[in-house]
N, C-alpha and C positions, 0 to 999 in steps of 0.2 A: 418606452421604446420596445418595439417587440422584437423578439430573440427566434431565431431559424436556425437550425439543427441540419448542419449536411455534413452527414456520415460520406468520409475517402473511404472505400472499399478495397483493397488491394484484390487484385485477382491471380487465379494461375498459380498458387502459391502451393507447392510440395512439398515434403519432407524426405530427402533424400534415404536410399533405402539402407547406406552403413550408418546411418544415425538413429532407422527403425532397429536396426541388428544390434545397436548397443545398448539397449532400452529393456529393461527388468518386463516380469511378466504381466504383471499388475499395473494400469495406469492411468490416472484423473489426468484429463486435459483441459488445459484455460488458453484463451489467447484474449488479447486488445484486441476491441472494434475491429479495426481493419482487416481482421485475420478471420473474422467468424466464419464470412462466405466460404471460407474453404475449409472450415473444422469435421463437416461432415468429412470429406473426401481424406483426410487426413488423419481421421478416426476409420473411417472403410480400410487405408491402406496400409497401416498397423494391424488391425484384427486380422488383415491377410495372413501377417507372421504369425498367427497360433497367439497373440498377445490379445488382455481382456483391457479395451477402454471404457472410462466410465466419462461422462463430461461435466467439468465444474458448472455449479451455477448460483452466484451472487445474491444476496436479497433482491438487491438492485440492476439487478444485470439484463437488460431488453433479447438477449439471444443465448440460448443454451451454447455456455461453455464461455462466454463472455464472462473478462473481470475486469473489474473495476478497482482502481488506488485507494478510493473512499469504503469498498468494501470486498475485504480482503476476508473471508471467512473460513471457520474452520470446517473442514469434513465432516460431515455425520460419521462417516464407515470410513476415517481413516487410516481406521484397521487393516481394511481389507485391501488397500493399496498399497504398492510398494513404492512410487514413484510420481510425484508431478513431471508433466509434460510443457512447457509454456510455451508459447509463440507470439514473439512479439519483439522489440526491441526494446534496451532498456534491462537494466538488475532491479529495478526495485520492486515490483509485482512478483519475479520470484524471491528475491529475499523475502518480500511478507508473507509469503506462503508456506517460507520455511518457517517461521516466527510464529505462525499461529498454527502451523501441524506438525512441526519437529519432523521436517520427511523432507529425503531428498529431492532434489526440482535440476532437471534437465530443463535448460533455456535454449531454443532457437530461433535467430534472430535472419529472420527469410532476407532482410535488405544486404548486412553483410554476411549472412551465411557464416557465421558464428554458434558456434556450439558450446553452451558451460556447462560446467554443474555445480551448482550449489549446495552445501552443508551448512549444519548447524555453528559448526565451528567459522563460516565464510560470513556470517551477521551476528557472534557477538561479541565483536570490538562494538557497532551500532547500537545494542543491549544495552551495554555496560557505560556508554554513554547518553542513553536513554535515562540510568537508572538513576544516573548522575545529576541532571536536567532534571529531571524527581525531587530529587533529593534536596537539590537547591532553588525549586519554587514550592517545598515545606517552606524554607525558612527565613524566606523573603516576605516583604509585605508588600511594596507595592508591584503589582502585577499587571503589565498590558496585555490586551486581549485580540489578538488579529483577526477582524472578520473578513471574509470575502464577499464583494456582494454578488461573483459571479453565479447564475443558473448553477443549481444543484451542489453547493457549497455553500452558502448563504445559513449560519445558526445562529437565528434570528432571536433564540433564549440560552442561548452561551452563559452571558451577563449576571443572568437572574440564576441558573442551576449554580453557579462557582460561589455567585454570594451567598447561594443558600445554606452550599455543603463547605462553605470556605469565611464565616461571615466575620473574622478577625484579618481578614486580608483587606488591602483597597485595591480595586480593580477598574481600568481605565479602557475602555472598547476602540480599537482602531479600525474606522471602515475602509475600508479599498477594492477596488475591480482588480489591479496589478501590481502583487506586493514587490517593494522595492526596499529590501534588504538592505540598501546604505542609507534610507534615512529613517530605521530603526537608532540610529546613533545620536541623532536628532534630540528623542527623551532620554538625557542621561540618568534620569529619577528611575525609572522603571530600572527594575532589580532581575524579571526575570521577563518570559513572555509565554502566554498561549495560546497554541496556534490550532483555528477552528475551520482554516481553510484544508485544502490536500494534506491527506497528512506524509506526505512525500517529505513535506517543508519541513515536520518535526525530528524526521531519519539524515534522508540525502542532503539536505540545506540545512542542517543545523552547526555546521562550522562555519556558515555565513552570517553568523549572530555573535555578537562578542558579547553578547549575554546568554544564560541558558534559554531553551525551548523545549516545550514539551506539549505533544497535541490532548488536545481535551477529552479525548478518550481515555489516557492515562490519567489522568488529573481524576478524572469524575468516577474509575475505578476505585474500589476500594484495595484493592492490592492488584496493579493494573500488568505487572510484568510476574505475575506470580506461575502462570504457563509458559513463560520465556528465559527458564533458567536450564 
């Protein structure tokens, strides 16, 4: 079946100018897809106040200043900012922002015209149950594996890297297009779960698993939250 890609663009989208006036000097800006078309105009209308932007840009990311859930990455010159910028809807692209740069993230959310900011201290309750979720698929043995088969989510060698770096575990591959969180209850043998799809599902959606979850990122680290304390 073949798969067709059509980007919503949101258009006309501003950032009001008391939310420029409350913005440090220094600033990395990301927005979700929908937001790009307008990142230029919204980077032009901050440098107006005398402020320097810079704009994020993803390994994976098709448009400067675009981010992605799946890659959330850290700053080269995180130095040299004082502030994430985000646009978009949604806490979890900035909380992983904070989580892999330790820096604060102003959120603007153009649909409700909501305004936050995020700290270090606002994602680690999230950490601390990360580390947990860690901790108890050490010492489990039998372990499910959620694949997604969607476009751009699809770890087609999930299986083989866990057995490699894990080979006292038994690990069982779940494939799916739309994970359905109640009937993970389904295998009551699985002990813990890793999850290879968004890793949204390992943060935001991990109270919806009455067993631990931890995304395969942390798993396949060798000491995976060792920059997140």
């Amino acid at each position: 079946m073949k798969t067709i890609f059509i980007e919503a663009k949101a258009e006309g989208i501003e950032l009001p100018y008391g939310i420029i006036k409350s913005l440090p000097e220094r600033i990395a800006l990301a927005a979700t897809v929908q937001f790009t078309g307008n990142i230029e105009k919204i980077k032009e209308d901050i440098e107006k106040s005398g402020r320097q932007v810079i704009l994020y840009q993803g390994l994976k990311s098709a448009y400067p200043g675009q981010i992605l859930g799946c890659d959330v990455e850290t700053l080269d010159d995180a130095e040299n900012i004082d502030a994430f910028l985000f646009i978009g809807d949604g806490l979890f692209h900035p909380k992983m922002l904070v989580i892999k740069n330790n820096i604060t993230v102003f959120a603007y959310d153009p649909f409700s015209e909501k305004f936050d900011r995020i700290e270090k201290t606002d994602v680690d309750r999230m950490l601390k149950r990360g580390k947990g979720s860690m901790i108890r698929f050490l010492s489990s043995d039998e372990i499910g594996i959620i694949v997604s088969t969607k476009t751009g989510q699809y770890y087609n060698d999930a299986r083989k890297r866990l057995e490699d770096k894990y080979p006292d575990k038994n690990f069982y591959t779940f494939l799916s297009d739309t994970i359905d969180f109640s009937q993970m209850e389904n295998f009551p043998f699985i002990q813990a779960w890793v999850n290879t799809a968004c890793p949204r599902i390992g943060y935001d959606d991990a109270s919806k698993f009455k067993k631990s979850i931890v995304n395969i990122s942390h798993v396949l680290d060798e000491n995976p939250y060792e920059n997140e304390t």
